[in-house]
N, C-alpha and C positions, 0 to 999 in steps of 0.2 A: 309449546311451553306456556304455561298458563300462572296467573301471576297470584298469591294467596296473601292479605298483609294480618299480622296478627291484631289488629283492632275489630277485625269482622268484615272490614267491605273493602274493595278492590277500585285504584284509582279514584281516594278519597283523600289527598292529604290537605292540608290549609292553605291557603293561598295560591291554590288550584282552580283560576277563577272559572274554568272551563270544566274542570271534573272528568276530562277525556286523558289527560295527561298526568305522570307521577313519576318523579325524577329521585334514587337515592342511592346513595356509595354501593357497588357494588361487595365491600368487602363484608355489609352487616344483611346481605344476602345470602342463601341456602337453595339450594337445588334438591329437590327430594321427589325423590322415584316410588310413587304410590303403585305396587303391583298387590293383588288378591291372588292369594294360592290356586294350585291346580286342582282342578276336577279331584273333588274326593268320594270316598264311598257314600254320604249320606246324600250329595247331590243330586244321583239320578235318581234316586227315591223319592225324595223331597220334592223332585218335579213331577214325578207320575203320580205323587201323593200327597199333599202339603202335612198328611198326620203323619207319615214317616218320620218327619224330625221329631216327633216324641218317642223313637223307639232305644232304650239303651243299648241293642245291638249295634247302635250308632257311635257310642259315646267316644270322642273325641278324636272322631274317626281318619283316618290314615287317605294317601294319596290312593286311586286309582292308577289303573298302567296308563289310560289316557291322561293321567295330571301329571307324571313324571315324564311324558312326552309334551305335555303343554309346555313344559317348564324349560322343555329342551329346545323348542321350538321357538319362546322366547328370549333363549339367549341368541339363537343364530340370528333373527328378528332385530335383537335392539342391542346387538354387543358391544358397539359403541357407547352408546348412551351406560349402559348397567355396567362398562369397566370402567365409568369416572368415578362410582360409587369408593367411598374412603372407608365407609360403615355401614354392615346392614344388621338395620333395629328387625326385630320378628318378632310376632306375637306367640307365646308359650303355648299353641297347638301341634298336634306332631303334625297337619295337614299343613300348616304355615312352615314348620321347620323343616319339614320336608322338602318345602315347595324351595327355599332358599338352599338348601344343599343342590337341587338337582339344576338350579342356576351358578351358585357359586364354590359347589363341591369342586375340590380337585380331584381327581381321578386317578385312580393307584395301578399297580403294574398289573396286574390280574384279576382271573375271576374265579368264586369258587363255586361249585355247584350246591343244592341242598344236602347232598347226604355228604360230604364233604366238612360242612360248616361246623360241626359236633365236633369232628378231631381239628382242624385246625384251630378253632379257638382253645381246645385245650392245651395243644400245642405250645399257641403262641400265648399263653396263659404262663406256661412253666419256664419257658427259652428264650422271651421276648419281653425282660420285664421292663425295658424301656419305652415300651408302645404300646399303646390302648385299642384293641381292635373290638369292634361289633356292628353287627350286618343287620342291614335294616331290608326286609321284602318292601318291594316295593310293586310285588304283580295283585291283582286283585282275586277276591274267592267268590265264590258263588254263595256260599255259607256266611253265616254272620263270621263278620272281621273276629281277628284276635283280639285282645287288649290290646295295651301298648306293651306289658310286661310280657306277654307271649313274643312279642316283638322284637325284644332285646335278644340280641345274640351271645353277645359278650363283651365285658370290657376289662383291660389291665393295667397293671404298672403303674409304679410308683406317681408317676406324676400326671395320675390320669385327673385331678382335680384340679380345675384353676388354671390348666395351659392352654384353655381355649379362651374364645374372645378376644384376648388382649395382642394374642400372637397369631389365627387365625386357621389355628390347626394345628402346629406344632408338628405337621409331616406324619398324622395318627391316622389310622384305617377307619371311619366313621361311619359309612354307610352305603345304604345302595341303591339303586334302581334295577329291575330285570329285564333279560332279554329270554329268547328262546334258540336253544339247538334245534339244529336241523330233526334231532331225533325226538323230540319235544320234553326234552331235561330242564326244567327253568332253571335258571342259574341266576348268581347274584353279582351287581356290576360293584366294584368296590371305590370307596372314596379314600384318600390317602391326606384328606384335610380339607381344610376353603382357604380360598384366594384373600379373604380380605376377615377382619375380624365379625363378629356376629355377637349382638346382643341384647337379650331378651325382655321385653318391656309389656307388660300385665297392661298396663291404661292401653293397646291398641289391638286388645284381642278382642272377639265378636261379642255382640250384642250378648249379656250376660243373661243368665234366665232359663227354666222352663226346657228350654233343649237340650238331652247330652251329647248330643254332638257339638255344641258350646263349651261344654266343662273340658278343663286340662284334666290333666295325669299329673299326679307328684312329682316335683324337681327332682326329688333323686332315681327316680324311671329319666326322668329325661337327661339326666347327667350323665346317668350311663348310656341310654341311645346314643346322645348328641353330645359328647365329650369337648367339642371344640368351640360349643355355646357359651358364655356370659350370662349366667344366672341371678349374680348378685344384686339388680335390681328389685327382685322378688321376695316376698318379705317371707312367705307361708312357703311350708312344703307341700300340703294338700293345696288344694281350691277351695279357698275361703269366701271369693264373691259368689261362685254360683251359688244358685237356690232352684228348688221344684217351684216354687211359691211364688216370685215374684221373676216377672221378665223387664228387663230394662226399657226405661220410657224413650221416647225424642227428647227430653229433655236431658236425661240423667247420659243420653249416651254421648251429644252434645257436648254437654257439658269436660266428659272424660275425654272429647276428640278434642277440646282447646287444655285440660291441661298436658294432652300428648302435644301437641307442637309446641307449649311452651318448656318443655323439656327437650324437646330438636332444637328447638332455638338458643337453649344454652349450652350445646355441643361445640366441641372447636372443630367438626369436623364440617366442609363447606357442600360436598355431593353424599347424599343419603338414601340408601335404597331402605322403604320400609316394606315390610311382606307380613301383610294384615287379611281382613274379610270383609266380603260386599256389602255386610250392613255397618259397619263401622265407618268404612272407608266414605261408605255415600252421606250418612250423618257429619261427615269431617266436611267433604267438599261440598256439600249444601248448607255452611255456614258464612261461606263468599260468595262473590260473583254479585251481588244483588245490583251493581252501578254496571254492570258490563250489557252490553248487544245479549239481545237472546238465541243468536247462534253459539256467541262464548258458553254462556250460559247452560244451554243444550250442552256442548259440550264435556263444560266442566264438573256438572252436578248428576250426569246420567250413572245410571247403576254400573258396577264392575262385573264383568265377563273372568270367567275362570280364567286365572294368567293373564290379565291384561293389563300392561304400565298406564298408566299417564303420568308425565314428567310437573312438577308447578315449579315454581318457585314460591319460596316464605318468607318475606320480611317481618322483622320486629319492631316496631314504632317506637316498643318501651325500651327498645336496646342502649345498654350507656356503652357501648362501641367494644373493639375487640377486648380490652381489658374485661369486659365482664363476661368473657366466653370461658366454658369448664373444659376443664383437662380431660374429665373424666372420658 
């Protein structure tokens, strides 16, 4: 666990005449679980090629079968630590949203295969108008990916707006990862909800710019994917930051990583899983550490690995104490 304070620098408070030591109420303290999504489709590209990330067959590209396995591998890995989490913030890519279902989806009674999925969502379209179903692939193609719209399966019912986030699923069929039959049918695992609420926050998605495997998809493709997300933080339907023209500085991403913690920081919630990307997340934790050992150091500012936590902690300096924490 590693310590992050919102002034910038770590084990610097006043009258610290030593600057090794820093003593504060544990209750204006946060614990926040920095994880970077699973292997997605633009990453093995992007590594045999660094021009690949300019290709839009990328654009805002989906989990890999390898990343919906990372994700599962980090839950059996750190399931202690990821079930203290109260709330997980995720960044509005379906590779992030992904990555946080196939950690904190709940898992439904069945599965249905692809030539299957056409009738039962019409099905449960017409005779289920109480629950929202739609199937998310989660195997990979050898062909340029779908959209995200080719991706939606289906969703229904009345109160398929708004019951997610706050309630954390509302016990709706939401999505999937794959497996394979013995006969080689790929079939789709289904989700029946998430474990704890989820909500979507624009300042902690990746480095904006230049790439479309950077650019989102419209909230309302994602409402219907991810039915049990918290969207209301987002102000546009479209993607309004990206641009072809300009890619995001160290500065300007900087800048977006400290007003994302000081949006953690007026949460009432105390344990925080965020499910973001390796350039954001590394621009965030190379804003501290600067008074720590350069083992901490090493540590805490090194790039993010597909799927990999590290836990910090977040103090606020400017906090006026539990009274000024949001409900929201």
């Amino acid at each position: 666990m590693i310590m992050m304070m919102m002034d910038g620098a770590m084990n610097s408070s006043a009258g610290d005449s030593s600057g090794r030591f820093d003593l504060h109420l544990l209750s204006q303290s946060k614990i926040i679980y920095l994880i970077r999504h699973g292997q997605a489709l633009h990453n093995p590209a992007g590594e045999a090629d660094h021009a690949n990330y300019m290709k839009w067959e990328f654009l805002d590209a989906r989990l890999t079968e390898k990343g919906w396995n990372q994700a599962a591998s980090l839950l059996r890995a750190k399931k202690e630590e990821l079930e203290k989490a109260e709330l997980v913030v995720v960044s509005p890519l379906t590779r992030t949203l992904e990555t946080a279902l196939g950690i904190y989806g709940v898992e439904g009674e069945g599965m249905v295969t692809e030539m299957e999925e056409a009738e039962q969502q019409a099905e449960d379209a017409m005779s289920d108008a109480g629950r929202g179903q739609c199937l998310i692939e989660g195997h990979p193609v050898a062909a340029a990916p779908p959209s995200p719209a080719e991706a939606i399966m289906a969703v229904s019912g009345s109160d398929a707006a708004g019951a997610g986030g706050a309630g954390g699923g509302g016990g709706r069929t939401v999505g999937c990862s794959s497996s394979n039959r013995p006969d080689g049918e790929k079939k789709a695992k289904v989700f029946a909800g998430t474990s704890r609420p989820f909500v979507a926050m624009e300042l902690c998605r990746e480095r904006i710019g230049r790439n479309p495997c950077d650019k989102r998809s419209a909230i309302t493709e994602y409402k219907q994917k991810f039915p049990f997300v918290d969207f209301s933080q987002i102000e546009t339907d479209e993607d309004t930051w990206w641009t072809e023209a300009h890619r995001e500085t160290d500065t300007e991403i900087g800048a977006r990583a400290l007003k994302f913690l000081a949006w953690l920081a007026q949460r009432k919630e105390r344990n925080i899983a965020v499910v973001s990307h390796s350039a954001f997340l590394f621009a965030l934790v190379n804003l501290f550490g600067d008074k720590c050992s350069s083992d901490v150091q090493k540590e805490l500012r090194a790039w993010f690995s597909n799927c990999e936590m590290r836990s910090v902690v977040l103090l606020d300096h400017g906090s006026n104490g539990s009274q000024g924490r949001s409900a929201a």
